[in-house]
C-alpha positions as CSV (number, residue, x, y, z in Angstrom):
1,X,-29.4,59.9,43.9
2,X,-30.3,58.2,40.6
3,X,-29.6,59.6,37.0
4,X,-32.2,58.8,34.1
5,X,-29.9,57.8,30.8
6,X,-30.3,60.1,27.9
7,X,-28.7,57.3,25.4
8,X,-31.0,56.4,22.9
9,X,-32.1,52.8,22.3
10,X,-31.8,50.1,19.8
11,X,-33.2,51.9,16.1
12,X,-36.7,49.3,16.3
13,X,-37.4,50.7,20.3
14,X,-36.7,54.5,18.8
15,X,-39.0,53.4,15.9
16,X,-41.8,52.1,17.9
17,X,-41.7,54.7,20.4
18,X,-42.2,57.6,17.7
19,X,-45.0,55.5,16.0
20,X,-48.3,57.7,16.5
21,X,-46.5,61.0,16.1
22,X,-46.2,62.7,12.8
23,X,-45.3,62.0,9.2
24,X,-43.9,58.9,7.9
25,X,-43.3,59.6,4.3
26,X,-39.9,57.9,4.6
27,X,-42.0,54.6,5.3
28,X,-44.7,55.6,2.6
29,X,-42.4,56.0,0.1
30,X,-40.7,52.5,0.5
31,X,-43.9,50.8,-0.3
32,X,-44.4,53.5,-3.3
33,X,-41.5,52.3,-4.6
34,X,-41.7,48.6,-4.3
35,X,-45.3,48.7,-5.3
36,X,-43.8,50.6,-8.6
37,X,-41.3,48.2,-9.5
38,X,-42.5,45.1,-8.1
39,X,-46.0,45.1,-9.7
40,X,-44.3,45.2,-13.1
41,X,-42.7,41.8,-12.3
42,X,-46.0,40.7,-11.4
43,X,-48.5,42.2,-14.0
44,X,-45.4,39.4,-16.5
45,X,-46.1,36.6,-14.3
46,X,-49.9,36.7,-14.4
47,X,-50.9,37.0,-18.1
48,X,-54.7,37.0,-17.6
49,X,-54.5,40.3,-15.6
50,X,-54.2,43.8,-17.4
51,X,-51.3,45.1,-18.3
52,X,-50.1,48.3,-15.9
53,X,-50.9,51.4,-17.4
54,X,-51.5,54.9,-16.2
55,X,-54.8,54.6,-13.8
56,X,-52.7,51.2,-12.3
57,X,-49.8,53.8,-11.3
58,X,-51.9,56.2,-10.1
59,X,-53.9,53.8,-7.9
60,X,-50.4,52.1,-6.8
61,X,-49.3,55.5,-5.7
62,X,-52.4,57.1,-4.5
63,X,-52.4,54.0,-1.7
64,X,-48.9,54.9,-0.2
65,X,-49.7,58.5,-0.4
66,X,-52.5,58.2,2.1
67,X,-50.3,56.3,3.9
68,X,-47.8,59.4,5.1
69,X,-50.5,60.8,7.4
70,X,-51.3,57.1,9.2
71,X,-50.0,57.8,12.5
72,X,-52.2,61.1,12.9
73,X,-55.4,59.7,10.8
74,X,-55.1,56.0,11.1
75,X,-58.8,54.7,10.5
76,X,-59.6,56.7,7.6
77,X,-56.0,55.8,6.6
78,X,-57.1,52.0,6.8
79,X,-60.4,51.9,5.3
80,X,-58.8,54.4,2.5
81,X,-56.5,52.6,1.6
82,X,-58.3,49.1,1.7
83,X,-60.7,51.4,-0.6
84,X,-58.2,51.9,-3.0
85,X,-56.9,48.5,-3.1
86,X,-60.4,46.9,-3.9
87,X,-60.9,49.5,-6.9
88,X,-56.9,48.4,-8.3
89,X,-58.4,44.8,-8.1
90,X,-61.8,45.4,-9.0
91,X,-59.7,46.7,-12.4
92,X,-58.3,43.6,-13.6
93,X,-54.6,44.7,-12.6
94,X,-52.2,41.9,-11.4
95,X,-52.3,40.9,-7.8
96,X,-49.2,41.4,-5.9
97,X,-47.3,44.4,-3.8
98,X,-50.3,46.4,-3.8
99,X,-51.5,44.1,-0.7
100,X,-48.7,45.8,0.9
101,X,-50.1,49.0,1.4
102,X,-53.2,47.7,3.2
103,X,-51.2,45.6,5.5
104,X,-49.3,49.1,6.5
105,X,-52.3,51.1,7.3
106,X,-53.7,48.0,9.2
107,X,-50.6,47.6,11.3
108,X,-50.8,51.5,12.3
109,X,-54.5,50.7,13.2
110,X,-53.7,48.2,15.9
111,X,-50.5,49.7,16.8
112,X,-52.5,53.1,17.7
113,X,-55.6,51.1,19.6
114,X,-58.2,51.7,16.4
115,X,-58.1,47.7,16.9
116,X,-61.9,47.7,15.7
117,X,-61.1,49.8,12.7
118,X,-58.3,47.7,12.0
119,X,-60.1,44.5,11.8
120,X,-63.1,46.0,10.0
121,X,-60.7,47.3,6.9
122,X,-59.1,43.7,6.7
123,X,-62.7,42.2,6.8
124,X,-63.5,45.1,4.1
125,X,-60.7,43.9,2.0
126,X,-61.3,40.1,2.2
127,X,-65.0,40.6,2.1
128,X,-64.6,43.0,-1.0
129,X,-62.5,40.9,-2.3
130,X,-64.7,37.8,-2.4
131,X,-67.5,39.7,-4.1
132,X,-65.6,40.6,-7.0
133,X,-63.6,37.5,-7.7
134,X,-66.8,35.3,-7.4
135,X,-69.5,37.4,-8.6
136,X,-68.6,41.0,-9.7
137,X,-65.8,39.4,-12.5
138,X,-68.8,38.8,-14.9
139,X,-69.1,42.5,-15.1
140,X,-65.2,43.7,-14.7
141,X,-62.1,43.5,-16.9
142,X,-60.5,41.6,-18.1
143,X,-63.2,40.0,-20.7
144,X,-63.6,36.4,-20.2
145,X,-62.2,35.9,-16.8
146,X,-64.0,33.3,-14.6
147,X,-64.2,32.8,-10.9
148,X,-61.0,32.9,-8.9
149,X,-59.9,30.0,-7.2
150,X,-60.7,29.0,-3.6
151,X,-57.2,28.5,-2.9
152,X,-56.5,31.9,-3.8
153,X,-58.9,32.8,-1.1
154,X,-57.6,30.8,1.4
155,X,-54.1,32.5,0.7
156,X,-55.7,35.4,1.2
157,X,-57.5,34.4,4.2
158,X,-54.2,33.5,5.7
159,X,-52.1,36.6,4.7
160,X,-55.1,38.5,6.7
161,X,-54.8,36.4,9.6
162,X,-51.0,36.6,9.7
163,X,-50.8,40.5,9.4
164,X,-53.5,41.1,12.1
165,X,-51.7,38.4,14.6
166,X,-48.0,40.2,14.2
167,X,-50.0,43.6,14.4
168,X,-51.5,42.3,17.9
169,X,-48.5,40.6,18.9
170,X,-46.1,44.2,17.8
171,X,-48.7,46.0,19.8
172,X,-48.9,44.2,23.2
173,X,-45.3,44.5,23.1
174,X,-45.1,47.8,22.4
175,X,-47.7,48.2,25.5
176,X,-45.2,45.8,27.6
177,X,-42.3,48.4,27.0
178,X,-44.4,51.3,27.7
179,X,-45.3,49.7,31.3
180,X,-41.9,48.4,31.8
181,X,-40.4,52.7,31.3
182,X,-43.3,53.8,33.5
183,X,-42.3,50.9,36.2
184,X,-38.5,51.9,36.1
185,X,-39.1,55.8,36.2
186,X,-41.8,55.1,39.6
187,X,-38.6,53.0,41.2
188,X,-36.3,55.9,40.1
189,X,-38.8,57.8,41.7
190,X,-39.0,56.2,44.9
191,X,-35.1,55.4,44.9
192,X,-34.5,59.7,44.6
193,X,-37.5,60.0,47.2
194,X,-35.9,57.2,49.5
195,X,-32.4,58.9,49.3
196,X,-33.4,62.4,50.1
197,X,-35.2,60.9,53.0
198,X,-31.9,59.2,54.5
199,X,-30.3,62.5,53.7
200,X,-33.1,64.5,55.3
201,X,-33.0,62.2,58.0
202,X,-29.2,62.0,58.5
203,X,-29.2,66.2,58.8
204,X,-31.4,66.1,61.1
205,X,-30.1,63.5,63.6
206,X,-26.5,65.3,63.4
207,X,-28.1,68.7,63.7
208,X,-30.7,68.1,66.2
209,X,-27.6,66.6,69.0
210,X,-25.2,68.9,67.8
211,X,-27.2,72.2,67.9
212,X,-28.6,71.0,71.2
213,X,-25.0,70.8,73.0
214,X,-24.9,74.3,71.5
215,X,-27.4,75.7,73.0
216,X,-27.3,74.4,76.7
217,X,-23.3,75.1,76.6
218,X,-24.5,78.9,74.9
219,X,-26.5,79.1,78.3
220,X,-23.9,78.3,80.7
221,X,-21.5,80.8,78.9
222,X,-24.0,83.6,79.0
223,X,-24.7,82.8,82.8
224,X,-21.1,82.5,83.9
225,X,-19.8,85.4,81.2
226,X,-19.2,87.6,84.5
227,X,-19.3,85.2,87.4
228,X,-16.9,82.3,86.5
229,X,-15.1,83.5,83.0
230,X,-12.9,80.6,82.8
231,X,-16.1,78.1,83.0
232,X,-17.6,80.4,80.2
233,X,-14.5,79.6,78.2
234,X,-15.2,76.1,78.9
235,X,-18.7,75.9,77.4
236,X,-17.7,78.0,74.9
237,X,-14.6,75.8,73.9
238,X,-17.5,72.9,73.9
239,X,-19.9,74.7,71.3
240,X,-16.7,75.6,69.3
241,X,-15.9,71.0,69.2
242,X,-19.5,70.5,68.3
243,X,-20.2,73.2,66.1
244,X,-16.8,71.6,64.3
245,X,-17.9,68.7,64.4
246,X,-21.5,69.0,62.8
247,X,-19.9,71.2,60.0
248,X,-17.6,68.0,59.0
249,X,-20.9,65.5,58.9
250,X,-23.1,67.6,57.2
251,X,-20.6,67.9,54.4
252,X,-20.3,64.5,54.4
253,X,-24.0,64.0,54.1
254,X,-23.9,66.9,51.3
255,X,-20.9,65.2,49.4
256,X,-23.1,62.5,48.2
257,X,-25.5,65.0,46.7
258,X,-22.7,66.7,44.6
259,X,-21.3,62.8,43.8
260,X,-23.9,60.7,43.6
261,X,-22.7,57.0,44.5
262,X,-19.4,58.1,45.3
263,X,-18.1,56.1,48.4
264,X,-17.9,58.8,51.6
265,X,-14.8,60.8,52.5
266,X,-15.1,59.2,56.2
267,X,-16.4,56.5,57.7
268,X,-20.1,56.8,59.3
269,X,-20.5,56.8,62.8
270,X,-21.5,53.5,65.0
271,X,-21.2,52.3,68.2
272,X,-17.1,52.7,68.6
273,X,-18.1,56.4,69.2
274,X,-20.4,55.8,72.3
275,X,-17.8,57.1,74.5
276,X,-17.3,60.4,72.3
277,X,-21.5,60.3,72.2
278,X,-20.7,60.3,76.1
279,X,-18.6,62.8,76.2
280,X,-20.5,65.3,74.1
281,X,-23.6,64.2,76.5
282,X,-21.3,65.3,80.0
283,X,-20.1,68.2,78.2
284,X,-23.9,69.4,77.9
285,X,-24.1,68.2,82.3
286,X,-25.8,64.9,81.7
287,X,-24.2,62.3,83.5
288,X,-24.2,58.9,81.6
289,X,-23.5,55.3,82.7
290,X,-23.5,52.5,80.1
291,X,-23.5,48.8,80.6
292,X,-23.2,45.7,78.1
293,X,-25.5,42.6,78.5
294,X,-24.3,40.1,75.9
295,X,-21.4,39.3,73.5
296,X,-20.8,42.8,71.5
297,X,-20.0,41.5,68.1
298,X,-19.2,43.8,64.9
299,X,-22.5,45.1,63.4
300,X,-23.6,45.8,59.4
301,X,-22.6,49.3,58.8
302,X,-26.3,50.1,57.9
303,X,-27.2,48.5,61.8
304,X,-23.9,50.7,63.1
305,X,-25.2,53.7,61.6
306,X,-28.8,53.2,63.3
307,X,-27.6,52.3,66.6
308,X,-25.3,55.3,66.8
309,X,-28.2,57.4,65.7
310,X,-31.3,55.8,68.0
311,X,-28.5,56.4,71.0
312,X,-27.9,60.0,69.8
313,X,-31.5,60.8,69.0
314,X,-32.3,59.9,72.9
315,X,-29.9,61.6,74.4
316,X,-30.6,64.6,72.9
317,X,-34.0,63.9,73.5
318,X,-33.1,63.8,77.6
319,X,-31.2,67.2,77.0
320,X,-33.7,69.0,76.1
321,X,-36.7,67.7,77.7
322,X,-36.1,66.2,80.7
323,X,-35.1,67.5,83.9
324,X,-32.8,64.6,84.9
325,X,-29.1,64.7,84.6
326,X,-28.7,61.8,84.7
327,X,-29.1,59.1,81.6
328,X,-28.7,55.2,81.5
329,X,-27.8,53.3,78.4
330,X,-28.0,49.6,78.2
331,X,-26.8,47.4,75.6
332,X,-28.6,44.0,75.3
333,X,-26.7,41.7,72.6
334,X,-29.0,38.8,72.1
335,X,-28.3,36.0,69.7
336,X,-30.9,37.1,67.0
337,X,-31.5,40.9,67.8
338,X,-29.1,44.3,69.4
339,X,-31.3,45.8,72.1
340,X,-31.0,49.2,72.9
341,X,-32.5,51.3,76.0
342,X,-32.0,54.8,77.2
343,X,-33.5,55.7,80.2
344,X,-33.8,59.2,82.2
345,X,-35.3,59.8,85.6
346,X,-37.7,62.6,84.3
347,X,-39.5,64.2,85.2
348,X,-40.5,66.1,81.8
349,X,-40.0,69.6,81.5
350,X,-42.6,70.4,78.8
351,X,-41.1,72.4,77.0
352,X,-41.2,71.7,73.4
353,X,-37.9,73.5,72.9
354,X,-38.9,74.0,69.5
355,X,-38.9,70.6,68.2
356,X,-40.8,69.5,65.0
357,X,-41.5,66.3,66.2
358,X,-39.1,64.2,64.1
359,X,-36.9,62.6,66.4
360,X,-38.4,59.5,67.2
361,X,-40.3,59.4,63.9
362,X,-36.4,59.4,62.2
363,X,-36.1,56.5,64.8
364,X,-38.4,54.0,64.1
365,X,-38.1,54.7,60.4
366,X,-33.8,53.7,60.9
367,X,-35.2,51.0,62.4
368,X,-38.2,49.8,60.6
369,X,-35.7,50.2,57.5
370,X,-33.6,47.2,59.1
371,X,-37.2,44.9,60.4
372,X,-36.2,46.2,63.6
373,X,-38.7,48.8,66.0
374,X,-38.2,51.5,68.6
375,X,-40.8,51.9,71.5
376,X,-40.8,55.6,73.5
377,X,-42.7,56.3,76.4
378,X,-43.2,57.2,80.1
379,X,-41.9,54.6,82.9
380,X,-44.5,54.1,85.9
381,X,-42.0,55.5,88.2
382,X,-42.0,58.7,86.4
383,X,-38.9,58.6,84.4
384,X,-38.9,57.9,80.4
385,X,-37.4,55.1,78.5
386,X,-36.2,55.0,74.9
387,X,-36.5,50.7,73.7
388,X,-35.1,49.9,70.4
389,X,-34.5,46.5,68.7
390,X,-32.8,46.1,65.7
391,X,-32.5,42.3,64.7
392,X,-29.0,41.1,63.6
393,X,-30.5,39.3,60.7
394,X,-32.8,41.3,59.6
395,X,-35.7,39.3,57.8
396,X,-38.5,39.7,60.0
397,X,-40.8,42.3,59.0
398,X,-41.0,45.8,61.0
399,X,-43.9,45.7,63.3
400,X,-45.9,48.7,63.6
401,X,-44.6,51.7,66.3
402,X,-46.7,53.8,68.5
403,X,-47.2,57.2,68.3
404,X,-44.9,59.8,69.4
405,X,-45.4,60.8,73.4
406,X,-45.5,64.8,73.1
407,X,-43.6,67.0,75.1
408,X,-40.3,64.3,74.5
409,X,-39.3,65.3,70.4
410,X,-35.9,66.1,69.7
411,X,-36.0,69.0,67.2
């Protein structure tokens, strides 16, 4: 099972993932403060402006004020402050950190998808902007001041550009990390769902066989209870082995829910426990031969795992819906592919025996998980046969299984 991480990211990811929500006086106030102190040094360095006095320092702070409520309000935040900006201008008072202001709101525009809003306050401010230093001055302070440059304007032209294009460029990546936590919580999502599936699937295998031998070895107790004690002892000395021995896999399977990616406490089962598998199957008065076609090689343990399982699942499937006692496994080891049959001489008992009709749905899903497929059905001679292929190298893709044949689920 997966965990989600609760550490929090670098400060900038933290940042950007809180932009949009609440307040950010802490922001505002930076740019009230360097506005402040910075448009002094300015208001020195261009002599033909106006001196700062107290309608400058107002204007200078009334910009960042608007600025704290951005993230909830961000268009009238933009043109507001763009606003504000064109009357501090349209004053005479010295160019400078009061551009930073607008370029904040703008930013917060884009960055919340008002992208329209965002480029009409920058073409507000460069429009405005043109007006007053090209026609408007005849009419606004200072006295005397001409026309402004066209080089000024391209400057400004260029610092407009530049803040929209990081704005854009801040924004699709902030959209980029948004996709990229939604794409890793839907694997985590299908990781947790794949896991409680192999869980739900492992429980089922080791409970269908095991509670199967349990209840035909619980009939032949109760039937020979009076007649033949010491064969009731038997069975019962059977249910007691496989009872025991379902308790100690299901804990295993719970283990790796309390401990999640901790290794198992024993190994899972594969095909060196066919003649146990055999055993249990006698014990339950199936008689089973087995025969090898092939050079047996070691398997992956995912491979073990799902051979043991397909062999288990159709035996008990022959248990407890066929009346044969009889069972045939063959083991075909090709160079490419493990082929595994199990064959009964029927014929079907039909009764469901309350099964849910998992069993040979859990099988081809082992199987498909590996590119490999398991085929169930009626023989022409009456009997049914259990065909599963599970390639060695398994890069070919699963191939579709047919549906289940009713009246033959394990439970």
């Amino acid at each position: 099972m997966e965990t989600r991480s609760t550490r929090p990211g670098p400060p900038w990811r933290q940042w950007a993932e809180r932009t949009g929500r609440g307040p950010a006086w802490r922001s505002a106030l930076l740019v009230a403060v360097l506005a402040q102190a910075a448009s002094g040094w300015a208001a020195q360095a261009q002599p033909g402006r106006l001196p700062l006095d107290a309608f400058a320092r107002i204007l200078l702070l009334l910009g960042p004020a608007l600025l704290v409520v951005r993230h909830r309000h961000p268009v009238p935040v933009a043109y507001g402050v763009v606003a504000v900006t064109l009357v501090y201008l349209g004053a005479g008072y010295p160019y400078g950190p009061v551009l930073a202001a607008p370029a904040v709101a703008c930013f917060a525009a884009l960055i919340a998808g008002r992208r329209r809003a965002a480029w009409g306050a920058v073409g507000l401010l460069w429009g405005g902007h043109l007006l007053l230093a090209h026609w408007l001055y005849r009419w606004l302070p200072p006295a005397g001041d001409g026309p402004a440059p066209w080089g000024q304007e391209l400057g400004l032209t260029a610092w407009g550009l530049a803040m929209v294009a990081l704005s854009e460029l801040f924004r699709a990546r902030r959209e980029q990390w948004a996709r990229e936590r939604a794409e890793q919580a839907a694997a985590a999502r299908r990781r947790a769902d794949q896991e409680r599936l192999r869980i739900a699937r492992e429980l089922h295998d080791v409970l269908a066989h095991s509670i199967s031998v349990i209840n035909v070895q619980a009939g032949v107790g109760l039937a020979l209870l009076d007649t033949d004690p010491e064969q009731a002892r038997t069975a019962l000395t059977t249910i007691k082995a496989a009872s025991k021995e379902a308790l100690g896999e299901v804990r295993q399977v719970l283990d790796t829910l309390r401990a999640p990616g901790a290794a198992p406490r024993a190994p899972a089962p594969g095909l060196d426990r066919l003649p146990e598998l055999v055993e249990q199957a006698a014990a339950t008065g199936l008689t089973v031969s087995t025969e090898t076609a092939g050079r047996a090689r070691p398997l992956p343990p995912g491979a073990d795992l799902a051979a043991f399982r397909v062999l288990q699942e159709a035996l008990t499937n022959v248990v407890r819906h066929s009346a044969s006692r009889t069972a045939r496994i063959h083991l075909g080891w090709r160079p490419d592919a493990l082929e595994l049959r199990v064959d009964d001489d029927g014929p079907a008992t039909g009764d469901p025996a309350g099964g849910s009709g998992n069993g040979l749905a859990g099988m081809r899903e082992r199987a498909g998980a590996l590119g490999g497929t398991v085929e169930a059905g009626p023989r022409p001679d009456g009997g049914f046969r259990v065909r599963a292929t599970l390639p060695l190298n398994p890069e070919t893709a699963p191939a579709p299984a047919p549906a289940p044949e009713p009246g033959r689920e394990a439970p």
